[in-house]
MIDREN-270199 format. One record per residue (C-alpha): x negated, y, z. Coordinates in steps of 0.001 Angstrom, whole numbers, plus 500000, padded with zeros to 6 digits. Each point is the difference from the previous one (the first is absolute). Example, Ala and Ser with C-alpha at 12.3 -4.5 7.8 and 13.67 -1.06 7.14 Angstrom:
REM residues 2
      c1      c2      c3
  487700  495500  507800
  498630  503440  499340
This chain:
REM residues 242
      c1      c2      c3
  226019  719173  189510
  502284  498836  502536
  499537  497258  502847
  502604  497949  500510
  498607  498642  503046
  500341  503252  501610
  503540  500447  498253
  501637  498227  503496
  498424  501879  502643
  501052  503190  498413
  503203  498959  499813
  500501  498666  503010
  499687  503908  500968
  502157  501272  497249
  502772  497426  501519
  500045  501848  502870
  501130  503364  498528
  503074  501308  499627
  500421  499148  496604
  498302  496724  500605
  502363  499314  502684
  503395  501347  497947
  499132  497550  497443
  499130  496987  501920
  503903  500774  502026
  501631  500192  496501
  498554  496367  498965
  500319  498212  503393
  503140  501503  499759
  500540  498326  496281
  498365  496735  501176
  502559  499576  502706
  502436  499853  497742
  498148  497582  497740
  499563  497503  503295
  501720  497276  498085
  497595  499771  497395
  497076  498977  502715
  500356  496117  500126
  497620  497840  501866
  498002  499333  502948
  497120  501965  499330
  499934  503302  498183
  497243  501981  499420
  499259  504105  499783
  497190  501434  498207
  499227  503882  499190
  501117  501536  503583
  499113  499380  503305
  503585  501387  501184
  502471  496629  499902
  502519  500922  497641
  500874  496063  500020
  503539  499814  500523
  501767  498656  503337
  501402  496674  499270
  502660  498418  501688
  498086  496140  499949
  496505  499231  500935
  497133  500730  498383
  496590  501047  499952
  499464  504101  498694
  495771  500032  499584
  498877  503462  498772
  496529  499936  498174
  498504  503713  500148
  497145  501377  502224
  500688  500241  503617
  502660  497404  499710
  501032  496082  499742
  498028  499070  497796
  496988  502198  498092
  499477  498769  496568
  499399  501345  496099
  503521  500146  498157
  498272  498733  496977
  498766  496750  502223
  502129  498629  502153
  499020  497836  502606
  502790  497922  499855
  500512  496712  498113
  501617  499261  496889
  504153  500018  500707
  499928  500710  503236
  501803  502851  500502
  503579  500662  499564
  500208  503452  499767
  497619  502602  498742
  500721  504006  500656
  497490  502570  497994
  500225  503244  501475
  498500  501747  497459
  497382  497551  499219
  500164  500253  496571
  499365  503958  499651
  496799  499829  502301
  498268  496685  498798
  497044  500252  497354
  501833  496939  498220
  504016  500216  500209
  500295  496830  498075
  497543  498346  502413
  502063  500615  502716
  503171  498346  498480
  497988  497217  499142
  499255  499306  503164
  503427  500746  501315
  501186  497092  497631
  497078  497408  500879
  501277  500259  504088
  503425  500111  499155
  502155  496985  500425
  502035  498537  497418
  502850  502575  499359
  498481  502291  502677
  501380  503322  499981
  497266  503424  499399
  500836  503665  500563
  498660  502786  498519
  499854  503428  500976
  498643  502741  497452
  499149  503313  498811
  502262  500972  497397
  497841  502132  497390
  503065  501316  498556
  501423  502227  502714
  499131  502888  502250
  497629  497816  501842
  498284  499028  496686
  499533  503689  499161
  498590  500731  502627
  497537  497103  499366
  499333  501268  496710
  498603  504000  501246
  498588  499015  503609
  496179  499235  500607
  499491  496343  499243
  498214  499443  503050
  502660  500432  502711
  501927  497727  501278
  502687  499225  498592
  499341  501193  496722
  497063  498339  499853
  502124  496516  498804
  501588  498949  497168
  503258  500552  499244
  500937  497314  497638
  503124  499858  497696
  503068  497933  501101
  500134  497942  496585
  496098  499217  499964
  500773  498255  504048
  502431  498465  498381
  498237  498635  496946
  497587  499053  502757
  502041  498365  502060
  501916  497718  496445
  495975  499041  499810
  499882  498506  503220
  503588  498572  499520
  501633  501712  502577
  503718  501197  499428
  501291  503128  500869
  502273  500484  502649
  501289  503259  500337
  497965  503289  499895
  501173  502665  503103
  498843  503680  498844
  498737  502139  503242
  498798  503068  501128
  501120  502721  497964
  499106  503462  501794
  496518  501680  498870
  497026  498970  501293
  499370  502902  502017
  498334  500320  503736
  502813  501992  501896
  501805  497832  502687
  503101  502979  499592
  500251  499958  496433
  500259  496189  499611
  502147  500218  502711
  502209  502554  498522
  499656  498279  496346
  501220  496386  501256
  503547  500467  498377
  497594  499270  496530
  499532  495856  501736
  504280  499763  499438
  500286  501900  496452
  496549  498753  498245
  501276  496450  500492
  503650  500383  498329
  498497  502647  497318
  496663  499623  499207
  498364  496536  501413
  497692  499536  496903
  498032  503280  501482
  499609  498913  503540
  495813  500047  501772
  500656  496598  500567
  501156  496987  499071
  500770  496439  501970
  499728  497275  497614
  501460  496266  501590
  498401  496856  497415
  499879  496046  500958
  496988  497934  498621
  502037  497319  497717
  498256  496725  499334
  501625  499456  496892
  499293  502038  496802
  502622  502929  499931
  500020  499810  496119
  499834  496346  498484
  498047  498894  497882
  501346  499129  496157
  499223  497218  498297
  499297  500042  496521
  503053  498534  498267
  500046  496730  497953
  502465  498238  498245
  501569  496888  500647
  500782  496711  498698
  503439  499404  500904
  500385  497609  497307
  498285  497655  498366
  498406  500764  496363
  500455  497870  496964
  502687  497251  499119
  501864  499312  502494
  502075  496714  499839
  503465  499339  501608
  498789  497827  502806
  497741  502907  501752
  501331  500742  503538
  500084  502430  502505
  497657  497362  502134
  497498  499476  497262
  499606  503669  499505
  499360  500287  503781
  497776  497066  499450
């Protein structure tokens, strides 16, 4: 059985290989891009102790909550209040947490009111995902979940966030050699214009709405426009208001 409280530690050192580090380039990279989308004074990062926060123009306080760094904390319990944050990043916090919905949960309770999360996952369905699917369980990373796209997402309508956009990522194998991903970096360019559903990872941008994204229907009832019965010639539109 695995121990998700070890799950960080270990891959704080898998971060630091080369395929660690090639895929934390490729979604820094991706979250650059996505800058925009990170509103607010204060925006958190959970799942990484490497800042992958983008640099924003205006002011604002970055806090990273991992071991060894701003803040040390369980992803599953923030210590933070309710809606107090504007800005939530999960690197990954989903595929290494004993309770993935717990941790959106709590992403929504700190969230402010149309406060903006992002999302970065395993994709099961790609090279990455095979990989997951024929390695020893209890190595990191394989050790995580890789969770569908459309079961976040049926997540996420739960929680009444709305979908943003969805960024694919990292499409070269999840292999160890510095030279072959290297060499096989052309794949980044072509797997995004031909074949985005299959990429390792994907960056998914929601905002927490505080009204209901589908409204609620009444149940429909007739009515009385007129009056029943005789009606004599002296009725007028004031004494049917009246």
């Amino acid at each position: 059985m695995i121990d998700y409280k070890t799950k960080p530690k270990k891959m704080d050192s898998w971060w630091q290989t080369d395929l660690g580090q090639c895929l934390l380039g490729e979604e820094l990279e991706l979250l650059q891009s996505l800058a925009n989308h990170f509103y607010g004074y204060y925006q958190l990062q959970i799942g990484a102790t490497k800042q992958l926060l983008p640099s924003n123009a205006k002011p604002c306080k970055q806090i990273v909550l991992a071991t060894m760094a701003d803040v040390d904390g369980e992803i599953e319990s923030l210590p933070f209040k309710c809606h107090s944050i504007d800005t939530v990043l999960s690197v990954h916090g989903l595929t290494f947490a004993s309770d993935p919905h717990q941790v959106l949960r709590e992403a929504e309770r700190v969230l402010v009111a149309d406060g903006t999360l992002v999302l970065c996952c395993f994709n099961p369905w790609s090279l990455w995902g095979l990989r997951h699917l024929f390695s020893w369980q209890d190595q990191p990373p394989w050790f995580g979940k890789f969770i569908r796209l459309a079961k976040i997402k049926d997540w996420l309508s739960l929680l009444n966030f709305e979908i943003i956009t969805v960024k694919p990522a990292m499409f070269r194998p999840p292999i160890s050699s510095i030279k072959w991903l290297n060499s096989l970096s052309g794949m980044e360019r072509w797997g995004k214009r031909l074949w985005p559903f299959f990429a390792g990872v994907h960056i998914i941008v929601a905002r927490k709405r505080t009204i209901p994204l589908t409204p609620i229907r009444q149940r429909w009832r007739p009515v009385q426009l007129f009056p029943t019965g005789k009606v004599t010639a002296g009725v007028t539109r004031e004494r049917l208001d009246g």
